[in-house]
VEXDOLUM-35498 format. One record per residue (C-alpha): residue number from 0; x, y, z. Coordinates in nm, 4 decimals. Layout:
<rs>
    i      east     north        up
  NUM         X         Y         Z
...
</rs>
This chain:
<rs>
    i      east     north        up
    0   -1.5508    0.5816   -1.2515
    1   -1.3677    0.6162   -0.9465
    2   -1.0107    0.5644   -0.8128
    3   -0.8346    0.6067   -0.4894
    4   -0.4495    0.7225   -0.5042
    5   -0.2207    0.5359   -0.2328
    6    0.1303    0.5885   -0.1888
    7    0.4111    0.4434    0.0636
    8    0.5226    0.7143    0.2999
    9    0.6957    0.8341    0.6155
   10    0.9999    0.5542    0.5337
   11    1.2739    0.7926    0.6421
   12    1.4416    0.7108    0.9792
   13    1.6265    0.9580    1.1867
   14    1.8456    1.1567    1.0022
   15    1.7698    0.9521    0.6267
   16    1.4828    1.0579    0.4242
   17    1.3564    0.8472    0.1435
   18    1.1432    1.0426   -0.1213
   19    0.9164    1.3583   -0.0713
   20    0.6537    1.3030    0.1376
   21    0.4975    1.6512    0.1393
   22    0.4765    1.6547   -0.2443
   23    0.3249    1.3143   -0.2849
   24    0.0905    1.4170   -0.0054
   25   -0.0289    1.6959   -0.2569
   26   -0.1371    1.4305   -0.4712
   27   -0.2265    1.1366   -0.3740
   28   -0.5910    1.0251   -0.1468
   29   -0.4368    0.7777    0.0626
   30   -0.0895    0.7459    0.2518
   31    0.0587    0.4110    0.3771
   32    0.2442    0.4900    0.6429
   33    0.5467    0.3448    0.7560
   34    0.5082    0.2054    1.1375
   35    0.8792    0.1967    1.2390
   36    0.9362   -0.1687    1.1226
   37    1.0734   -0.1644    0.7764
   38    1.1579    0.2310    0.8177
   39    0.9910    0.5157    1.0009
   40    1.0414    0.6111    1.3483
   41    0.8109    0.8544    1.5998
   42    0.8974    1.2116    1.4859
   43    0.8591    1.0942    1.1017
   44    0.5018    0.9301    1.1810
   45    0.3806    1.2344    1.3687
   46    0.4945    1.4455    1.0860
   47    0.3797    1.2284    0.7788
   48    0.0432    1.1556    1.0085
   49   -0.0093    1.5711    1.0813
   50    0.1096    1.6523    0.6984
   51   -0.1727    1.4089    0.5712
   52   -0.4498    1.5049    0.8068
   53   -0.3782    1.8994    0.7229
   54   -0.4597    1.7788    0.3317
   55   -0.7272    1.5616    0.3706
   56   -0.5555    1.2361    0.2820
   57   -0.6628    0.9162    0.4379
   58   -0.3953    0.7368    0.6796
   59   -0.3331    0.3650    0.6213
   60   -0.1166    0.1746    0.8553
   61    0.1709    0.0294    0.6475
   62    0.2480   -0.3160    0.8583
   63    0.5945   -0.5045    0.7989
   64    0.8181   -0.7536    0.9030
   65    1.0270   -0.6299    1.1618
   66    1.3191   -0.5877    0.9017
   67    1.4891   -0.1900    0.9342
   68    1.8000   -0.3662    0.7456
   69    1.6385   -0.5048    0.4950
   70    1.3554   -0.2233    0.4115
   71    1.0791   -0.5166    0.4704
   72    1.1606   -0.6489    0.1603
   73    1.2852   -0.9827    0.2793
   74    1.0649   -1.2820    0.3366
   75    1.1152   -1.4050    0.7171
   76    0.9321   -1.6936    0.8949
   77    0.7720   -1.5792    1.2295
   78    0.5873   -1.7570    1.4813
   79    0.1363   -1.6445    1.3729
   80    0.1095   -1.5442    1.7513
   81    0.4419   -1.3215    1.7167
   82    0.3386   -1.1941    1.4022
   83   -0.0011   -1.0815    1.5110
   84    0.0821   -0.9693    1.8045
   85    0.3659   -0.7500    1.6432
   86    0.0756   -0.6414    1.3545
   87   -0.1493   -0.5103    1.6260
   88    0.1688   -0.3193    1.7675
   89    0.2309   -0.0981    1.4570
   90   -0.1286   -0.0356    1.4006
   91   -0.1622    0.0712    1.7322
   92    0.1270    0.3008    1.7784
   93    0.0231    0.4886    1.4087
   94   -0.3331    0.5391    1.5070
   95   -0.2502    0.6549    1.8637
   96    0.0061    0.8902    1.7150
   97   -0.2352    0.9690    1.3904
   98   -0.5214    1.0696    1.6993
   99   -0.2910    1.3163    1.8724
  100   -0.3153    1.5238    1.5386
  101   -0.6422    1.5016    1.4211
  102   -0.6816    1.2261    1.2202
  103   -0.7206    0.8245    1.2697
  104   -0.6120    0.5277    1.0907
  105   -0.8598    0.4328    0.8129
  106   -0.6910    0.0978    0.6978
  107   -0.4299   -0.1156    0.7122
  108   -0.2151   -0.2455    0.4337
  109    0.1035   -0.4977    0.4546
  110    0.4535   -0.3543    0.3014
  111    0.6792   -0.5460    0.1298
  112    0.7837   -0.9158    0.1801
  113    0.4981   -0.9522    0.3931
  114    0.2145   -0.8039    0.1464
  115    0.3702   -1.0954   -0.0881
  116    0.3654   -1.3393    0.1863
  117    0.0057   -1.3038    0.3222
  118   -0.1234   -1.3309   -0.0576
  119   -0.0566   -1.7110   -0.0604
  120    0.0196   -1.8102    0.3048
  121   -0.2632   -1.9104    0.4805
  122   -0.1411   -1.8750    0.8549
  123    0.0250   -1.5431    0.8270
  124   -0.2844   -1.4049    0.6721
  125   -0.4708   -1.4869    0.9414
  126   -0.1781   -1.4129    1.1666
  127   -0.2300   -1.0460    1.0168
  128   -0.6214   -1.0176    0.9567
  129   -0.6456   -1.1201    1.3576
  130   -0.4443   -0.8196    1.4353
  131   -0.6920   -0.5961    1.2570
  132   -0.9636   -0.7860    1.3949
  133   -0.8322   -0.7487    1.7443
  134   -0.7853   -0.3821    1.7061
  135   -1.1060   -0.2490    1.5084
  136   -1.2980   -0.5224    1.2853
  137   -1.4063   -0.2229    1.0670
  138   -1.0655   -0.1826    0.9420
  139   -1.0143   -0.2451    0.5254
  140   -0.7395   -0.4470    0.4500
  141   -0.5848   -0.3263    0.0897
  142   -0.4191   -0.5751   -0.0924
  143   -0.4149   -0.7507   -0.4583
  144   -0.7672   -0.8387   -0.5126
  145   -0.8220   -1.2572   -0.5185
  146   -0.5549   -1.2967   -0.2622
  147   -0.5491   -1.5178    0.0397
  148   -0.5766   -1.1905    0.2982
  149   -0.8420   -1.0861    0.1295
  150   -1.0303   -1.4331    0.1429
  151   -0.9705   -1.4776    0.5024
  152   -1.0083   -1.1104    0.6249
  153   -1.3476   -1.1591    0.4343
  154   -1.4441   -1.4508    0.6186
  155   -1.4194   -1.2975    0.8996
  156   -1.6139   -0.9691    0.8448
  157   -1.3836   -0.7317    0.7797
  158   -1.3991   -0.5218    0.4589
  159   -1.1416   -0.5695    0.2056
  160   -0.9962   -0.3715   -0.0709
  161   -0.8240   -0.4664   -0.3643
  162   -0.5617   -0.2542   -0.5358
  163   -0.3461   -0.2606   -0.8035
  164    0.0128   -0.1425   -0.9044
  165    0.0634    0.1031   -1.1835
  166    0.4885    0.0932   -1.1691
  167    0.4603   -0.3309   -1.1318
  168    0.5045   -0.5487   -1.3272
  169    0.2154   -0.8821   -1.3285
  170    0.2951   -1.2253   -1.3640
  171   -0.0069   -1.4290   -1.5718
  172   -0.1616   -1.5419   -1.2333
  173   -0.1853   -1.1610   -1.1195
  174    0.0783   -1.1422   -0.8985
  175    0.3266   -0.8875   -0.8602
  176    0.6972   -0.9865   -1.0294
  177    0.9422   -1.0467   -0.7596
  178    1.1707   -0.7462   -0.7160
  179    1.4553   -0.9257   -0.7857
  180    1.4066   -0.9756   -1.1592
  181    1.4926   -0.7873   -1.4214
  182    1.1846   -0.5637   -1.5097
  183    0.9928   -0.5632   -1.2081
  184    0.9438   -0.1908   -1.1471
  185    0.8326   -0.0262   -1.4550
  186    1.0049    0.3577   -1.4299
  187    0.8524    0.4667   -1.8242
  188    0.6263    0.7731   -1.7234
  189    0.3950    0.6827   -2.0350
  190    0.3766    0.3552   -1.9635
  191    0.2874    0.3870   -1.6159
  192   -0.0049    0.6378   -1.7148
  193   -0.1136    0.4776   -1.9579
  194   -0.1224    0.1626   -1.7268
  195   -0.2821    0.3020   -1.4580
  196   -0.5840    0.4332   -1.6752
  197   -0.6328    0.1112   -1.8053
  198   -0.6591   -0.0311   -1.4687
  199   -0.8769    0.2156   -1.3611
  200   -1.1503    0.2308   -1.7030
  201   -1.0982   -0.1305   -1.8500
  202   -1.0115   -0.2547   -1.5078
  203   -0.6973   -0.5511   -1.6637
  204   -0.3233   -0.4971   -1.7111
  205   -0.1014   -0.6646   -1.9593
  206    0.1488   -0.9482   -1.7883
  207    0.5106   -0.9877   -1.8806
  208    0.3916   -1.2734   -2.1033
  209    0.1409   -1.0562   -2.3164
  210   -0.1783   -1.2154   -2.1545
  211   -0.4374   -0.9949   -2.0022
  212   -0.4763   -0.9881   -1.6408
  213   -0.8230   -0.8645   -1.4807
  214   -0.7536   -0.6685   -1.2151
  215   -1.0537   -0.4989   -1.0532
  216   -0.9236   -0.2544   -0.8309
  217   -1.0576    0.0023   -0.6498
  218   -0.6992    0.1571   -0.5252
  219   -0.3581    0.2212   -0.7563
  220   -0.0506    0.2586   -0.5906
  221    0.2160    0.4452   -0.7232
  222    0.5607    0.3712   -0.5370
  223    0.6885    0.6470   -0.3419
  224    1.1058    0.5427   -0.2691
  225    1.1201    0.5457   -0.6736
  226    1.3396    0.7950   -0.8665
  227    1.1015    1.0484   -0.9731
  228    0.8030    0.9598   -0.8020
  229    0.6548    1.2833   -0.7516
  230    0.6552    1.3738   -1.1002
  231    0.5151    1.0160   -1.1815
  232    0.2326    1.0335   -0.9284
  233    0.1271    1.3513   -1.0695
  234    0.1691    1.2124   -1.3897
  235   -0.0969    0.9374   -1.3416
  236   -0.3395    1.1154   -1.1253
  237   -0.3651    1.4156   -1.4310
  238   -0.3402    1.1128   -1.6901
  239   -0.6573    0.9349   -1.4480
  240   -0.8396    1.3049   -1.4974
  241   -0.7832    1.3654   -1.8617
  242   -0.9787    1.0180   -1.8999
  243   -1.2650    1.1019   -1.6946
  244   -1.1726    0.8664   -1.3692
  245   -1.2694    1.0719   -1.0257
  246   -0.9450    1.0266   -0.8248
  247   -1.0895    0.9890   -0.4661
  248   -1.0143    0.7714   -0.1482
  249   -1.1924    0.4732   -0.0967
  250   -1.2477    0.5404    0.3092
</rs>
């Protein structure tokens, strides 16, 4: 059994700094790097980008609405032509900048509002998957597994990869809980672990309604901006070990 590690990063901007980006680096196999869109500017790529390359850790552009204000996180209706061309812009600039130190970007992943939005909509899925497509067609696209991006990235070639959330909470359909309501993040150490191993070995989750929810993933994420999260990513990568799951990027 094998797992990849992925974790938001570089979503500081200027003189803010949101979570510990070196330590999670130490632990994690993949990093999803904030473009400059929902947070990140040029010196905090370069850094995050150098900082992963010097420990092996796979570089996934993190795309987003162009939201700093609202951290990505809220939903915004934008023209497919805009959108893609603005998706192509982030990759772009992170993989340029991710070159200049070594390394390259290995996927691409949506943040936020727009990860939720592309697993249902239709046109901003494509909006997105043509970005990739335009840039470098052998580009994964992580997201949940079953979702729209995933169907239409697929039918057009490019690789896909389907994750799942250890700190989330699932609706019955397998969908992540809106942020908004009471419960979505799940902060228990235990019950993250214990969570995440399940995904990984049994390869389901329980849903806030007590059904089981099959969620074959080949990528957990563990939430970086979360109170604690360095001690909670370690947390599930020793709890992944101790059950005999090979914690190892996907790329």
């Amino acid at each position: 059994m094998t797992i990849d590690l992925n974790a938001d990063l570089g979503e500081g901007y200027g003189i803010w700094t949101l979570g510990d980006d070196l330590a999670l680096l130490d632990v994690v196999t993949s990093a999803n790097v904030a473009c400059g869109f929902h947070a990140g500017d040029p010196l905090t790529i370069r850094r995050t980008c150098a900082a992963a390359v010097e420990r092996g850790v796979r570089i996934g552009a993190q795309v987003s609405y162009r939201d700093l204000a609202g951290f990505g996180r809220r939903e915004m209706e934008v023209d497919p032509e805009e959108l893609c061309a603005e998706v192509l812009y982030q990759l772009a600039a992170v993989d340029g900048v991710a070159r200049t130190v070594g390394g390259r970007v290995s996927y691409v992943k949506p943040h936020g509002a727009l990860y939720n939005r592309v697993c249902r909509d239709p046109e901003q899925a494509e909006a997105v998957v043509a970005a990739v497509a335009d840039y470098d067609g052998s580009l994964p696209v992580l997201g949940l597994p079953g979702s729209v991006v995933h169907r239409v990235a697929a039918g057009r070639g490019l690789p896909v990869v389907a994750e799942a959330f250890a700190d989330r909470a699932y609706t019955p359909a397998g969908t992540l809980v809106p942020r908004r309501e009471p419960g979505a993040v799940i902060h228990d150490p235990e019950t993250v672990v214990a969570r995440a191993v399940r995904m990984a070995t049994d390869r389901t989750v329980t849903a806030v309604d007590g059904s089981e929810v099959p969620v074959d993933a080949r990528s957990v994420c563990v939430h970086g901006d979360t109170p604690g999260a360095v001690r909670l990513a370690r947390a599930v990568r020793d709890g992944l070990v101790r059950a005999g799951v090979a914690v190892e990027a996907f790329t």
